[in-house]
C-alpha positions as CSV (number, residue, x, y, z in Angstrom):
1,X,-3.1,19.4,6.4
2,X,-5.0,19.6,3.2
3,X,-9.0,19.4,3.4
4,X,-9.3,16.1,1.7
5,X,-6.8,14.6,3.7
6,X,-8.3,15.6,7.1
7,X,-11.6,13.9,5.1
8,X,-9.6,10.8,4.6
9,X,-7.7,10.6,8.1
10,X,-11.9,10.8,9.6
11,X,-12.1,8.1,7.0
12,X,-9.7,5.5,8.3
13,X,-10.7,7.0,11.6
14,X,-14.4,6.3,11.7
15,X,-14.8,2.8,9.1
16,X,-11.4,1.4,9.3
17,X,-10.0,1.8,12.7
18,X,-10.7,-0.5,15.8
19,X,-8.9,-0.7,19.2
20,X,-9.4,-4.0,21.1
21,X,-8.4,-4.6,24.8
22,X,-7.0,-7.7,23.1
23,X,-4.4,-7.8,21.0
24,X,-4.7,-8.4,17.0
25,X,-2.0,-10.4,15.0
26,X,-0.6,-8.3,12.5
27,X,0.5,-9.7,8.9
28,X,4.1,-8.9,10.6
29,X,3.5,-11.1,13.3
30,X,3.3,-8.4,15.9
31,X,0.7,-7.7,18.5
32,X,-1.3,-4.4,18.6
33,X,-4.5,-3.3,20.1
34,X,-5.0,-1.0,17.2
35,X,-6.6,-2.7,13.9
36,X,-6.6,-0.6,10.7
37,X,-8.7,-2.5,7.6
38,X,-8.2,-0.2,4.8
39,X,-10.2,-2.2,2.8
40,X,-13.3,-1.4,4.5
41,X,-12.1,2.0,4.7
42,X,-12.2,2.5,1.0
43,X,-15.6,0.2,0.7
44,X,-18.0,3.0,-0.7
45,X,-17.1,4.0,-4.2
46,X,-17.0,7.8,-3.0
47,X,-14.4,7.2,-0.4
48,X,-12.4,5.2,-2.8
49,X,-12.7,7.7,-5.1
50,X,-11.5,10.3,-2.7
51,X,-8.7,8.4,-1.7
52,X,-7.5,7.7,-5.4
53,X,-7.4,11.4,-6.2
54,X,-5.5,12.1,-3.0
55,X,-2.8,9.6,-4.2
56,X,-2.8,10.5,-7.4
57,X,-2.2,14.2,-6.2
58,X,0.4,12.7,-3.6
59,X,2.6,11.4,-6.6
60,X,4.8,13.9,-7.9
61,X,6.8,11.1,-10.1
62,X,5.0,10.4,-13.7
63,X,3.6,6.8,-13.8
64,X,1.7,4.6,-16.5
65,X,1.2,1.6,-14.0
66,X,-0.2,1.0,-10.9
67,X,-0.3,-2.3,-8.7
68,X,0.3,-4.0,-5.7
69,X,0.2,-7.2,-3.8
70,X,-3.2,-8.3,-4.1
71,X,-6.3,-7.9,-1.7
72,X,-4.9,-4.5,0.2
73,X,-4.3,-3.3,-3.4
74,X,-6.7,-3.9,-5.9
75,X,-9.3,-1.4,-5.2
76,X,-7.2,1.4,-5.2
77,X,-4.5,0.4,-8.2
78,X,-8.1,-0.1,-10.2
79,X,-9.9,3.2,-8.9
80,X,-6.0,4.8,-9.7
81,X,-6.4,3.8,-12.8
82,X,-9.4,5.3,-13.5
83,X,-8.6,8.2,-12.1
84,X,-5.6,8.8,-13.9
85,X,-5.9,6.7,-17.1
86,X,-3.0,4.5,-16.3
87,X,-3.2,0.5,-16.6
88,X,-3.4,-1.1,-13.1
89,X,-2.6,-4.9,-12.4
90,X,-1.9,-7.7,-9.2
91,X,0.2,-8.8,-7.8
92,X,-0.3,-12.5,-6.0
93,X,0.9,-13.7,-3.3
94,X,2.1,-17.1,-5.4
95,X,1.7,-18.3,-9.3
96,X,-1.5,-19.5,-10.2
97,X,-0.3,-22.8,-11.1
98,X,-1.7,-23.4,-13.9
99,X,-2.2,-21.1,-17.5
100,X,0.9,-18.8,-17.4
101,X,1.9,-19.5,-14.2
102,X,2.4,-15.7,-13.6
103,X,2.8,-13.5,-10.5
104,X,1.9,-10.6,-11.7
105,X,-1.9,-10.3,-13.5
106,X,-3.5,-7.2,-15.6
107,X,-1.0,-4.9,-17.4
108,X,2.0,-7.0,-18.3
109,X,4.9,-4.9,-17.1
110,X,8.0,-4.7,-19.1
111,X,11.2,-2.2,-19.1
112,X,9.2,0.7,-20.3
113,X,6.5,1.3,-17.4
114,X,7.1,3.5,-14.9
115,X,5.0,2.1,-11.2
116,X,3.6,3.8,-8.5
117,X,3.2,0.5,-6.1
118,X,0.2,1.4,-3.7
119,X,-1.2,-0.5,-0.4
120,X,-3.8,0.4,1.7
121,X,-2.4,-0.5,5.1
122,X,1.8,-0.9,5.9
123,X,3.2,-1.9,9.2
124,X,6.7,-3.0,8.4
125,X,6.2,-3.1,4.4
126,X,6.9,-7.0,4.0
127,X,4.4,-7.0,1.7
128,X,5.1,-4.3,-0.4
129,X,8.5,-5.3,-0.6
130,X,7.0,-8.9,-2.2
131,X,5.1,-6.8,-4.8
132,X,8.4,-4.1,-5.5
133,X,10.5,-7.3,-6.3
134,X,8.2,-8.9,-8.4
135,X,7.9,-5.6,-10.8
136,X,11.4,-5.3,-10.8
137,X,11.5,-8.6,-11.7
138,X,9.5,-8.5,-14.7
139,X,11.9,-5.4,-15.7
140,X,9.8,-2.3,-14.7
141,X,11.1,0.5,-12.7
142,X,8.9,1.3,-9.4
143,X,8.8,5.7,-9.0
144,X,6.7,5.6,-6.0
145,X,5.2,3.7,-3.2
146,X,2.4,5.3,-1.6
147,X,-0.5,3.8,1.4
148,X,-3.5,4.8,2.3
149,X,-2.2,4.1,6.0
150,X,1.4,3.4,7.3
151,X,1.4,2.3,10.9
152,X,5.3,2.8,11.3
153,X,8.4,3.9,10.2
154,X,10.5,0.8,9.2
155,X,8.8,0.8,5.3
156,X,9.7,4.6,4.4
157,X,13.7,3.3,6.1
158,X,13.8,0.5,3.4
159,X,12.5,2.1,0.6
160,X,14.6,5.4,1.1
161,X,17.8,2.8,1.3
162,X,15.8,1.4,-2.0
163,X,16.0,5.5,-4.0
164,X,12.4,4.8,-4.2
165,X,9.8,7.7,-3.4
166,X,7.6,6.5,-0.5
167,X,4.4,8.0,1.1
168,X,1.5,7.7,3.7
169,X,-2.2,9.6,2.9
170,X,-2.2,8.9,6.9
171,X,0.5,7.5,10.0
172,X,0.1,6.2,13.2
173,X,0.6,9.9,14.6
174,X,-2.3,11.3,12.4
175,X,-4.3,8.3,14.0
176,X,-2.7,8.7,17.5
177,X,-1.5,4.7,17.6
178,X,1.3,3.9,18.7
179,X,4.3,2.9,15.8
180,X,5.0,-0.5,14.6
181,X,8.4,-1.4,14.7
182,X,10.8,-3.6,13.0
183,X,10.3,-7.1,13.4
184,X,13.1,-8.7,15.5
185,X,14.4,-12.1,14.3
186,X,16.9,-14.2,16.7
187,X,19.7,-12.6,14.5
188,X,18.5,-9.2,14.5
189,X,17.6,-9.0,18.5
């Protein structure tokens, strides 16, 4: 493990990890004792900063866009950008409703960008997914997915079935929680 990355795995560690002897929802809709807020991970400009040259040095795949599904991630498709000169941009969870009505906000994607979709925190990657189809759907071609923290295994499952590049700065196993797993429907259990 890479120096930086044992800095950012003491990162999530210390500022964005909380156990609870009772259980948190999850945006899944899963119970764990384990919270991770990424957000608050990331809160001090140095760790962001940190943490945006880690994924840019993660990426292997050339980009020129970077976004996600807004709050989990704006601070680090912004600090990305800077970091690497690219544009960055959001995507919400509906349409404004009024002005342009659009989903996606900041660099207006098209067939020509090339984007590395980031999160700070995946359990089973629902909302990831939302923000992958929404670029696709404004033409663009996603190279990567990379989080600051993945808490399972489901995500890296759909976007290898996907061709898409996906990686974790840190997993449950580098925190020593135990793995999300897929959410079970009444036609899927």
């Amino acid at each position: 493990m890479s120096e930086s990355r044992k800095q950012i795995v003491e990162l999530v560690r210390q500022r964005g990890y909380r156990y609870s002897p009772e259980a948190f929802t999850l945006a899944s809709g899963q119970m764990s004792h384990d919270y991770i807020d990424g957000k608050l991970a990331v809160a001090r400009g140095a760790d962001l900063a940190l943490v945006a040259r880690a994924m840019v040095e993660a990426t292997d795949e050339p980009f020129d866009a970077v976004g996600g599904l807004t709050m989990g991630a704006d601070a680090l498709a912004h600090a990305i950008a800077v970091v690497s000169g690219c544009e960055w941009f959001s995507v919400r969870k509906e349409p404004k409703g009024r002005g342009l009505n659009r989903w996606i906000e900041g660099a207006r994607l098209g067939s020509s960008h090339r984007v590395l979709l980031v999160d700070d925190v995946v359990s089973t990657g629902g909302s990831i997914i939302k923000a992958h189809d929404r670029v696709i759907e404004e033409g663009a071609t996603v190279v990567a997915v990379m989080t600051l923290v993945d808490r399972g295994d489901v995500a890296r499952s759909d976007f290898d079935a996907r061709n898409v590049t996906y990686r974790a700065l840190v997993t449950y196993k580098d925190l020593g929680i135990a793995p999300v797993g897929p959410v079970l429907t009444a036609t899927s259990g």
